[in-house]
C-alpha positions as semicolon CSV with decimal commas, in nm:
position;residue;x (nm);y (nm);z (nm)
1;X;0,177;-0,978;-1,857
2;X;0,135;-0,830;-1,497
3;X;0,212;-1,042;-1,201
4;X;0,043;-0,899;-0,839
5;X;0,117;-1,101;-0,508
6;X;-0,037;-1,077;-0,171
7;X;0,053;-1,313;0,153
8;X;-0,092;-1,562;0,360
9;X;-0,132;-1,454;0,741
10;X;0,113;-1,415;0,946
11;X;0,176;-1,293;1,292
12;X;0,346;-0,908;1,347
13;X;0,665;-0,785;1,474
14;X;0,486;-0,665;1,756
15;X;0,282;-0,982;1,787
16;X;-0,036;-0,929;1,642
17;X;-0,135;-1,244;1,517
18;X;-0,370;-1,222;1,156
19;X;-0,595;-1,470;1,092
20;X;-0,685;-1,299;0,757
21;X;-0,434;-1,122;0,502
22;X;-0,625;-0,902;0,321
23;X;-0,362;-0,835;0,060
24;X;-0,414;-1,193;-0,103
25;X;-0,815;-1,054;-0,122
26;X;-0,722;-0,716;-0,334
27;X;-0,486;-0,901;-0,540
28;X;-0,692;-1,162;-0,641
29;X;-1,022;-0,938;-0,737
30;X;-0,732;-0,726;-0,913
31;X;-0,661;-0,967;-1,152
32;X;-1,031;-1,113;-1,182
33;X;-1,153;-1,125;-1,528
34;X;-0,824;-1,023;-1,691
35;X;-0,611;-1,226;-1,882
36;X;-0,282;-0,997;-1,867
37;X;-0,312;-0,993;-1,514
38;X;-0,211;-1,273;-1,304
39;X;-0,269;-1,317;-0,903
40;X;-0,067;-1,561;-0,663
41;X;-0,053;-1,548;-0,287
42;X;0,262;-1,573;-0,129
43;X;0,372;-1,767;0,161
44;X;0,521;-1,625;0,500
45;X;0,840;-1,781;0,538
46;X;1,216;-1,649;0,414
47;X;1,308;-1,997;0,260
48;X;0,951;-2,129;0,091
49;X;0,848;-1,709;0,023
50;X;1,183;-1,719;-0,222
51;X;1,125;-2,009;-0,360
52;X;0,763;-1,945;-0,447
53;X;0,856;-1,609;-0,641
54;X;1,157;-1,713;-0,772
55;X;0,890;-2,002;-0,930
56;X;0,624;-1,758;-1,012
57;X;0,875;-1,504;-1,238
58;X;0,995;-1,850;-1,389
59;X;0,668;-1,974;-1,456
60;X;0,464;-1,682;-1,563
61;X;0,745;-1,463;-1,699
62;X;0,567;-1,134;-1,642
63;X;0,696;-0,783;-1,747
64;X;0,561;-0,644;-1,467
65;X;0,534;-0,734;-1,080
66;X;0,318;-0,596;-0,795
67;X;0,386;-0,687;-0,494
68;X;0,137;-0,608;-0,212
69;X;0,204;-0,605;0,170
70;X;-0,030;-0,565;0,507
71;X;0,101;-0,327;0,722
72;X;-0,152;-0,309;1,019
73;X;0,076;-0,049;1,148
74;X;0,108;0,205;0,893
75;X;-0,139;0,469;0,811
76;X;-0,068;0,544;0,463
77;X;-0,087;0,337;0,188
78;X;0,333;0,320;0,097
79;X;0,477;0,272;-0,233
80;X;0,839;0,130;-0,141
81;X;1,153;0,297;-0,329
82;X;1,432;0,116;-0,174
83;X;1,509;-0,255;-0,150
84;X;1,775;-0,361;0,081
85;X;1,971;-0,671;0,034
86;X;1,907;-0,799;0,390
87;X;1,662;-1,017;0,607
88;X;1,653;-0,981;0,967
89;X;1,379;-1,074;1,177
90;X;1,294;-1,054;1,569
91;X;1,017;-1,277;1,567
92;X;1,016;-1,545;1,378
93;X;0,877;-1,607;0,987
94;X;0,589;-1,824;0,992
95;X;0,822;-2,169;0,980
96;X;0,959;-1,979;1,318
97;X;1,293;-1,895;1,131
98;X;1,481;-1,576;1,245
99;X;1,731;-1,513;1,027
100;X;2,040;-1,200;1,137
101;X;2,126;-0,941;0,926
102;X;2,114;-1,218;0,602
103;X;2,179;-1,134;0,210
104;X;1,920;-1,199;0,040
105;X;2,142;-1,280;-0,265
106;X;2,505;-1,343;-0,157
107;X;2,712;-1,057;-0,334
108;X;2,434;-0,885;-0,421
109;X;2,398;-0,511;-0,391
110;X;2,339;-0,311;-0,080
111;X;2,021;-0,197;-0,236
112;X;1,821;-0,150;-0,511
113;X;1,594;0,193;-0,641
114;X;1,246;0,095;-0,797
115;X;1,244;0,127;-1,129
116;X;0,938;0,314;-1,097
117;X;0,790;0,659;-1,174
118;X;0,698;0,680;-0,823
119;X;0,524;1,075;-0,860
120;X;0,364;0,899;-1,118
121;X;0,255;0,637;-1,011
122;X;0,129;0,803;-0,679
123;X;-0,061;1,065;-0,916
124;X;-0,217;0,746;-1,130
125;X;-0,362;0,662;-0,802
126;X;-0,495;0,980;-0,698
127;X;-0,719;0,957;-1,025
128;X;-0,898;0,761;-0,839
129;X;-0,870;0,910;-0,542
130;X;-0,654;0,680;-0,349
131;X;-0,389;0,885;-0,184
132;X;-0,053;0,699;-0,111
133;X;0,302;0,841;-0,082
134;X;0,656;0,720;-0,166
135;X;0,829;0,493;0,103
136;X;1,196;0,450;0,199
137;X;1,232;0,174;0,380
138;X;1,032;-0,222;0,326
139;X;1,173;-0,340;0,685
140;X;1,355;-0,644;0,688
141;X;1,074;-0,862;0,643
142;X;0,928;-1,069;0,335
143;X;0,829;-0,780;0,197
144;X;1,168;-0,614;0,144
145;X;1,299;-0,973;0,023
146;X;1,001;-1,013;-0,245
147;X;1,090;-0,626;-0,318
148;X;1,510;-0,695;-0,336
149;X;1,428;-1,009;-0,544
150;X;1,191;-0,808;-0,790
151;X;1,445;-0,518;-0,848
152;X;1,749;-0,835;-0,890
153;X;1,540;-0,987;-1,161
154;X;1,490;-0,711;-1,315
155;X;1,858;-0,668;-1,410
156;X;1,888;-1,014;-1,505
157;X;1,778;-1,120;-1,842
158;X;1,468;-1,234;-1,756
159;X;1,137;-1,038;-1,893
160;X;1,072;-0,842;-1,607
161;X;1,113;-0,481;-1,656
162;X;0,944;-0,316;-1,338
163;X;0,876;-0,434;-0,978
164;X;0,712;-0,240;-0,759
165;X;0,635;-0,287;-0,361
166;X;0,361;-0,133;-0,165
167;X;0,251;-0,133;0,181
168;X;-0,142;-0,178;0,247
169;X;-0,249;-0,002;0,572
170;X;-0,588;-0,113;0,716
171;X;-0,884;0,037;0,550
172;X;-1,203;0,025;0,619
173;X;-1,330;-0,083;0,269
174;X;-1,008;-0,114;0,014
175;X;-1,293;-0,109;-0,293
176;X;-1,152;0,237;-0,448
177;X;-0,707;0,029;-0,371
178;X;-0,878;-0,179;-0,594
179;X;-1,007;0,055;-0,851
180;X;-0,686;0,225;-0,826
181;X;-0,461;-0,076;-0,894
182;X;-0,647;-0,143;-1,187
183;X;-0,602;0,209;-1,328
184;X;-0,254;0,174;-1,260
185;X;-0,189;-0,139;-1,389
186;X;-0,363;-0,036;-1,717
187;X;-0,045;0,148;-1,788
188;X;0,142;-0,147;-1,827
189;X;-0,140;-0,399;-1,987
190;X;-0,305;-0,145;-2,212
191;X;-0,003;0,135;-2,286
192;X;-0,178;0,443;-2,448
């Protein structure tokens, strides 16, 4: 079983407030019609965020996680490779907490490498001709902390073998994300 996230709104680092995440969109119709792929939307807030996925990995105990995140500031569609065991945040989380160079998990290490085929993965999605590159850096945000969590679980003896993070930039239509996502995630549903 595949788990795929998106968030609720939330307002930028450089204070661009979203009234629509489009991230909880793509992962829903992602995991429409499929019953080895589940879709949950995410909250926007270091404290209830953890929780949430900490519940969801509990509760659906998937092999697999995707983890999607809007990035109306990028340009290309990111697939993370580094998670860094800290939160730090400027502006404020959507509770208005700003946590300062935090652990994410106490003792925990520095970072984390996807356990990912990432030139893999990237060519899987240029089958469908969605072009995205490999990322090295998730910011400090709830995206990195999903991301750190992921790759933690994953050495823990829970089910979850993979977890992968990736930045959505704004498109104009994210139809052929979608189609790529799916083609992806058939690796893991339907292995050849």
């Amino acid at each position: 079983m595949l788990l795929i996230t998106g968030f609720r709104p939330f307002t930028t680092g450089l204070g661009l407030k979203l009234d629509h995440n489009p991230t909880a969109d793509i992962a829903r119709r992602v995991a429409e019609g499929s019953s080895s792929v589940v879709a949950e939307v995410l909250p926007v807030s270091y404290r209830r965020t953890k929780e949430s996925f900490l519940g969801l990995l509990s509760t659906h105990q998937p092999e697999h996680w995707i983890g999607l995140g809007y990035a109306p500031h990028r340009t290309t569609l990111d697939i993370e490779a580094i998670a860094l065991n800290l939160e730090h945040a400027e502006r404020g989380d959507n509770d208005g907490e700003r946590p300062w160079m935090r652990p994410i998990v106490e003792g925990g290490p520095t970072a984390y490498n996807a356990k990912l085929d990432l030139k893999g993965t990237i060519q899987r999605l240029a089958e469908r001709d969605v072009s995205a590159r490999a990322s090295f850096h998730a910011g400090t945000f709830l995206c990195n902390q999903t991301f750190y969590l992921g790759c933690n679980a994953c050495e823990g003896k829970g089910r979850l073998k993979t977890a992968t993070f990736i930045h959505v930039p704004p498109m104009d239509c994210y139809l052929a994300l979608e189609s790529g996502l799916k083609h992806f995630i058939a690796n893991f549903t339907n292995p050849e």
